[in-house]
C-alpha positions in Angstrom: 34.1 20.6 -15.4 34.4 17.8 -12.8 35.7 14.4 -13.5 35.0 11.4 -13.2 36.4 11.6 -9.8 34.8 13.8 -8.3 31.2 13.7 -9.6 28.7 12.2 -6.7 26.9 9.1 -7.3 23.2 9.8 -8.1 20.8 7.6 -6.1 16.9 7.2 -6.2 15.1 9.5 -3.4 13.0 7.5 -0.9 9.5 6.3 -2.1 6.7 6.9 0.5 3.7 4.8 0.3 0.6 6.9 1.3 -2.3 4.4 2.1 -5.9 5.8 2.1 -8.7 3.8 3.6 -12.1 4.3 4.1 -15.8 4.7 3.7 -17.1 5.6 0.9 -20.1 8.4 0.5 -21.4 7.8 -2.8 -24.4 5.2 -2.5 -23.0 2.9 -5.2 -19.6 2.3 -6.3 -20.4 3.0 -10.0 -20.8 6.9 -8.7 -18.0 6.8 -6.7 -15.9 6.0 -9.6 -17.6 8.7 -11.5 -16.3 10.8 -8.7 -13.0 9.5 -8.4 -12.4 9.9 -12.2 -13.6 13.5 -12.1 -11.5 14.8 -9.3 -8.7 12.9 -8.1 -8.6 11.2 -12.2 -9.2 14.8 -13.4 -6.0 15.2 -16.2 -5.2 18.4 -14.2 -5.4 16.9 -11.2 -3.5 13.8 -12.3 -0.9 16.1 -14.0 -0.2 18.5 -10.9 0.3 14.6 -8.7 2.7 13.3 -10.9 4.9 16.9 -11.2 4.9 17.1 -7.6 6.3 13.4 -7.3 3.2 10.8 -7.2 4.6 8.0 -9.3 1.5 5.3 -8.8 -1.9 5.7 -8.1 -3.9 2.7 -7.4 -7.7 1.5 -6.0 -9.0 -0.8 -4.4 -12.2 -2.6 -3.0 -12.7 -4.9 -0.2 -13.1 -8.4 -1.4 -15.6 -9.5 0.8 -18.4 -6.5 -0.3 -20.8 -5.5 1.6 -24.5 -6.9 0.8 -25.3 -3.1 0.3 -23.8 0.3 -0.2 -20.5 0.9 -1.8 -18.5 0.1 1.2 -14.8 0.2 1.8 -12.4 2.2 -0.6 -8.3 2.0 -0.1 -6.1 4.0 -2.3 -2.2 3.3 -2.8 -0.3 5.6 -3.6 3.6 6.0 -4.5 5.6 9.1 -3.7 9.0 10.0 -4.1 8.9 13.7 -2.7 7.5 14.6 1.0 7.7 18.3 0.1 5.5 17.0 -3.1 3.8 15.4 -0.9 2.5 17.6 1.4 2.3 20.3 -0.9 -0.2 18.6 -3.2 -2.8 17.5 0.0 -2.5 21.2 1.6 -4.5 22.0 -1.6 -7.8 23.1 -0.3 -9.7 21.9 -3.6 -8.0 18.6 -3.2 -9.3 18.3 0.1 -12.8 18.6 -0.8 -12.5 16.3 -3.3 -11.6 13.8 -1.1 -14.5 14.3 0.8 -16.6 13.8 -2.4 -15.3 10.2 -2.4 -15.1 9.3 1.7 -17.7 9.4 4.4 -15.4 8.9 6.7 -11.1 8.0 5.9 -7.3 7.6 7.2 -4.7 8.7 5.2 -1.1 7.1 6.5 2.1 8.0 5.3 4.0 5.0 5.3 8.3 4.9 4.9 9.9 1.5 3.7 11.6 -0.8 7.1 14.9 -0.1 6.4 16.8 -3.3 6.6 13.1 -5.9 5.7 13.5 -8.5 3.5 11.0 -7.3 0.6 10.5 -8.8 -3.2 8.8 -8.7 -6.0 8.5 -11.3 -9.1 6.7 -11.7 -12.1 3.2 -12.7 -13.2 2.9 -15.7 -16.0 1.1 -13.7 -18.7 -2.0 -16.3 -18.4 -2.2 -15.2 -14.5 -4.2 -12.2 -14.2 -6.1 -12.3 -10.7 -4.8 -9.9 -8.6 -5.4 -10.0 -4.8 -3.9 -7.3 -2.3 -3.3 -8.2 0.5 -2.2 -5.7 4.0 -1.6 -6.0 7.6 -1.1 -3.3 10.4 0.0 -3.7 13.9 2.6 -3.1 16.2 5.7 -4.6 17.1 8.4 -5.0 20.3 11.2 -3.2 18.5 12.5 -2.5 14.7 15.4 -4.5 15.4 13.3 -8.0 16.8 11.0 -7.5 13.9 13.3 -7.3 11.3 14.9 -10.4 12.9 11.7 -12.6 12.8 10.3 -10.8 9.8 12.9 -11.6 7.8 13.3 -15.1 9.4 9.6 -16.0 8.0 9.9 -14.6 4.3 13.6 -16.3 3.7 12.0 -19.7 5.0 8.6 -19.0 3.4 9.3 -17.4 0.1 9.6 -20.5 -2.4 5.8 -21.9 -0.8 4.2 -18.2 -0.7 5.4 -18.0 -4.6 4.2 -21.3 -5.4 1.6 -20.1 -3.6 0.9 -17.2 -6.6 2.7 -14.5 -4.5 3.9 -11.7 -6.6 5.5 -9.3 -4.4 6.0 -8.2 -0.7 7.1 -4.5 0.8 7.1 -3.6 4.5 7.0 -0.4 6.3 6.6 1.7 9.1 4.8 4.6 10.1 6.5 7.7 9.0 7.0 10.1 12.5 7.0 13.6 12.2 10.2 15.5 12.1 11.7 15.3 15.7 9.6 13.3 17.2 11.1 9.1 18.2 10.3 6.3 15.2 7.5 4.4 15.3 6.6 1.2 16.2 3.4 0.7 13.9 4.1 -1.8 11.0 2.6 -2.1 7.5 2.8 -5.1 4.9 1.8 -5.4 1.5 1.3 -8.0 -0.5 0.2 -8.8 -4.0 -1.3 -12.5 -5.1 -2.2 -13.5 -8.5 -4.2 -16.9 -6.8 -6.9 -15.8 -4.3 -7.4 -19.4 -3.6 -3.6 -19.6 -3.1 -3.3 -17.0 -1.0 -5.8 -18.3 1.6 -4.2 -21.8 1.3 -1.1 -20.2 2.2 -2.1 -17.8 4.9 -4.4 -20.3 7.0 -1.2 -22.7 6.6 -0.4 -23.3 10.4 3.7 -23.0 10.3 2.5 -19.5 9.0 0.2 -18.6 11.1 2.4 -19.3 14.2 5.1 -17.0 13.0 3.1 -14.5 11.7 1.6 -13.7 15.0 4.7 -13.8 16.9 5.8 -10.9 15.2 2.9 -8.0 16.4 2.2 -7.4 20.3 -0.7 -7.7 19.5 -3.9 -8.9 16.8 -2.8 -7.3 13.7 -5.6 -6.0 11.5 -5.9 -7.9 8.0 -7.3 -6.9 5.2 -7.6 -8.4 1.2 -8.5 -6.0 -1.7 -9.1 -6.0 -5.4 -9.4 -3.8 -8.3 -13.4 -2.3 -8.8 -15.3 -3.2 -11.3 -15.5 -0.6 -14.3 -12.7 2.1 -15.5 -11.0 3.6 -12.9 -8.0 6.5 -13.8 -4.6 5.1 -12.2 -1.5 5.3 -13.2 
């Protein structure tokens, strides 16, 4: 038996965020949740996940819906196992049920920014809204966005919480095995105040820095739970 010398401190794997967005093919989003809950919320399905290292499973819908058809769908997903990963989504029947639920969709693989200034903080139990919030672009280097990434959050943290901000994780693309890191970055952000979110992000401080940080336009997004019961975990 070793002791306590020579055993080797135990530390958490990585945890991948895999970010799914797209169209969805049902007409309606009440049958795309049937859908959803009968293939990827299947209790087989939900069980073979979670064994193979999914730890969360979350939906969302576009906040600004479309006038008609079930529009956008964006799924969020937590993994702690690449091999788990991969293994899950070679799954020929797990590919066709995704393609029960999207006309059209890009699934990312997304690895945390080693070095970003990230957070998270709780809700008042009275504050229920929750607002997701996501931006993608690219950036000079890792090393000048980290600087002015984390320049922004430490000066802006106490207003975006005052604000109703609840949390805030950044990443990068995840490259394939051999191939040079990526440059492609990916924010996340949850609000429990859609009304102080937008105060916060049309603020003009914010705005300035914000863009300073991409090349170029960064895509923005904001999402919120669907309507109905929806199997996550």
């Amino acid at each position: 038996m070793l002791d306590r010398s020579e055993q080797v401190e135990q530390t958490l794997p990585t945890v991948y965020l895999l970010a799914i967005r797209g169209d969805l093919l049902p007409p309606t989003l009440e049958v795309a949740r049937t859908i959803h809950n009968e293939t990827a919320g299947a209790p087989a399905n939900v069980a073979a996940a979670r064994a193979l290292g999914d730890l969360s499973h979350m939906v969302y819908v576009r906040t600004d819906r479309p006038k008609s058809g079930a529009g956008e769908f964006l799924i969020l997903d937590l993994w702690n196992s690449m091999n788990g990963l991969n293994q899950f989504f070679a799954n020929p029947q797990v590919q066709e049920q995704g393609g029960r639920i999207f006309r059209s969709r890009d699934p990312v693989v997304w690895a945390p920014a080693e070095g970003f200034n990230t957070y998270h903080y709780p809700a008042p139990s009275n504050k229920t809204e929750r607002i997701v919030a996501i931006v993608r672009g690219m950036v000079p280097s890792r090393a000048e966005a980290r600087k002015r990434h984390n320049a922004i959050t430490a000066k802006q943290v106490n207003k975006s919480r005052m604000s109703g901000n609840m949390s805030h994780e950044a990443y990068f693309k995840l490259a394939p095995p051999g191939t040079p890191e990526t440059l492609e970055f990916f924010a996340v952000d949850i609000w429990m105040s859609a009304s102080g979110m937008n105060s916060y992000y049309q603020d003009p401080e914010f705005q300035r820095s914000f863009h300073e940080l991409f090349t170029a336009p960064p895509t923005t997004s904001t999402w919120s739970h669907p309507t109905g019961e929806w199997v996550e975990w």
